[in-house]
Residue, then its C-alpha position, 0 to 999 in steps of 0.5 A: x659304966x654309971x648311972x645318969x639321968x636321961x638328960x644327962x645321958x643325951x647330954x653326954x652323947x652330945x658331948x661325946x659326938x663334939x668331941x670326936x668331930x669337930x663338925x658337929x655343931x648345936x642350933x637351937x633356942x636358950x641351948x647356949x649360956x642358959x643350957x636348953x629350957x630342960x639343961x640338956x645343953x647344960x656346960x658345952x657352950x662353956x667347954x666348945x664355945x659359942x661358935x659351936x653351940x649357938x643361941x639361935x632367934x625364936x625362929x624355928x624355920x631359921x634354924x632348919x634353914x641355916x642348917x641345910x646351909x651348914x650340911x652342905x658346908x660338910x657340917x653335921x648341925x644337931x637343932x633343938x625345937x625346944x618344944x615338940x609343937x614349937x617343930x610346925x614352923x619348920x615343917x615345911x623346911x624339914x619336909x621339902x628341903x632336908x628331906x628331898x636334897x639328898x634325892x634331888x642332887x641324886x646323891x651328890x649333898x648328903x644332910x647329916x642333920x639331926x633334929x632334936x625333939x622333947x615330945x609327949x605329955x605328963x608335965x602338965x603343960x598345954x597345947x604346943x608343949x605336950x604334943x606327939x608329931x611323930x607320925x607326921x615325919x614317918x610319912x616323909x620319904x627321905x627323913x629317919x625318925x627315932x624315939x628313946x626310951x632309956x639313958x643307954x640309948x638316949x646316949x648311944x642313939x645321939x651319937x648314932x644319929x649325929x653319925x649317920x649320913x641321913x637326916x634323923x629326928x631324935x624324939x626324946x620324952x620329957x617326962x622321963x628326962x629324971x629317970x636314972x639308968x645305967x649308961x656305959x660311956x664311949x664304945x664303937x658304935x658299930x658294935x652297938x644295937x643299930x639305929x634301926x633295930x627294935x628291942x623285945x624289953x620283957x619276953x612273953x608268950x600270950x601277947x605281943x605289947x609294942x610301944x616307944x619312948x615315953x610308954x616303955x616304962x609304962x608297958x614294962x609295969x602293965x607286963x608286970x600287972x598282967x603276969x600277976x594275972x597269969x598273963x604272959x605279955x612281950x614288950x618290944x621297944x620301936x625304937x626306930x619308927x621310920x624305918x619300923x623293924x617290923x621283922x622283929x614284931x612280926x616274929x614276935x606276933x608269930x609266936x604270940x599271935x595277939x597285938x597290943x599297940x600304944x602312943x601317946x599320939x592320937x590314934x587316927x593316922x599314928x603309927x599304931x595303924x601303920x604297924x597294925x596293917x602292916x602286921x596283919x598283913x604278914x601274920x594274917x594266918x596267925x593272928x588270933x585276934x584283931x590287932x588293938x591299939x591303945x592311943x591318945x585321943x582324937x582332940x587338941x592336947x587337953x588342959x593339964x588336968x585332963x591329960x591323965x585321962x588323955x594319956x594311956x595309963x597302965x590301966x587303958x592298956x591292961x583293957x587292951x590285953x583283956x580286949x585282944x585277949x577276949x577277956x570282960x573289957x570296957x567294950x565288951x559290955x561283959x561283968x569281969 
């Protein structure tokens, strides 16, 4: 065990899952001699060799093309889309072939490809370079979508999904790339918390907070805020958001019997409506309040000197307890 950065930690997951399989290979733009635009590839090209970490054309759609030719070849591809709205140029790939190719050959071509996606604000960069598409792939029958929040997982979630048969996008959070953890190296993975398992990060009892990737953090510290108030709030970590574990949220909300979501996403058609219904949907009699989300806005990602306003904070989401809570909140119109 040590302790790594968040770009390290993928970094040696990424290493660690060439080392173990000599099919693995990584695509992607600059990931070669420069090391990815955020170092995340920084040194395997040096150590595996420019047959197995390639510096691909600007061509994102070429990438995801070349890697469907590669997993039929019994490769298992890892592409990097530098930016998360650099990702819509290979969208239709994604969707209508990796997705859809293990379904139309009725089992026969499996895609074990996995597609690396930086995503999300707070690094003061505009349009195409601070977006949140998650929701659009969890929508897609056929393609598995995780987001890590923590070195561990960032680690362990990499290989994980390099490994697993089935078509994964890992969305990792650039913002927390410098964030330092402890990260225990190596370990049989099937002993290790699965791909599709949420995890309760704080427990509690008048509220049940859910959140993933870049807003853990940021719900850890409104747990924190809230329980100065005398405020009981559980944190659970998605961490899988096709398929959501929505057996352990539900759990959860049982006990609770209040819901808090938050994204950085916008809030029309995000996961937070998903999980809302779906939760409503079971835990009906046990909800004492409507479920609230805690969202980005319904605009073009702002400029860099608005995204603070744009992005939930520890102070939007505390609102959002008050709100689900029936404490004075900002639209109750009520003086705290």
């Amino acid at each position: 065990m040590g302790t790594m950065t968040f770009s390290r930690a993928i970094n040696a997951g990424l290493r660690k899952a060439m080392e173990d399989d000599p099919k693995v290979v990584l695509m992607g733009e600059d990931i070669g001699k420069l090391g990815g635009v955020f170092r995340i590839t920084d040194g395997l090209q040096k150590d595996f060799g420019p047959h197995r970490v390639i510096d691909t054309p600007l061509a994102e759609a070429a990438i995801m093309g070349t890697a469907v030719g590669l997993a039929y070849r019994g490769y298992r591809p890892v592409c990097e889309i530098q930016f998360d709205g650099f990702i819509y140029p290979a969208f239709d790939q994604i969707v209508c072939q990796v997705a859809k190719l293990h379904y139309r050959t009725q089992g026969r071509v499996k895609m074990p490809i996995t597609i690396r996606v930086p995503f999300g604000g707070g690094i003061g960069s505009p349009e195409h370079h601070s977006e949140s598409p998650e929701a659009y792939f969890t929508h897609t029958s056929g393609l598995r979508v995780v987001a890590v929040s923590n070195p561990q997982d960032a680690y362990t979630m990499i290989r994980q999904a390099i490994a697993s048969d089935d078509p994964v996008l890992y969305f990792e959070p650039k913002r927390r790339y410098h964030t330092k953890g402890e990260v225990t190296e190596g370990g049989d993975l099937a002993r290790e918390l699965s791909m599709e398992s949420a995890r309760t990060v704080a427990a509690g009892s008048d509220a049940t907070l859910v959140t993933y990737g870049p807003l853990v953090p940021t719900a850890l510290d409104a747990a924190a805020a809230a329980a100065d108030e005398g405020i009981s709030l559980e944190v659970i970590d998605l961490r899988s958001l096709a398929p959501i574990d929505f057996a352990a949220v539900e759990a959860s909300v049982r006990r609770t019997g209040r819901l808090v979501i938050t994204h950085e996403a916008a809030q029309s058609g995000g996961l937070g409506a998903e999980i809302a219904a779906s939760i409503t949907e079971r835990c009906f009699n046990f909800l004492e309040a409507a479920p609230v989300r805690v969202t980005g806005f319904d605009i073009p990602y702002p400029a860099s000197k608005l995204e603070k306003h744009h992005l939930p904070d520890l102070d939007r989401i505390l609102d959002g307890v008050d709100r689900v809570l029936g404490r004075p909140n900002s639209l109750s119109g009520l003086e705290g």
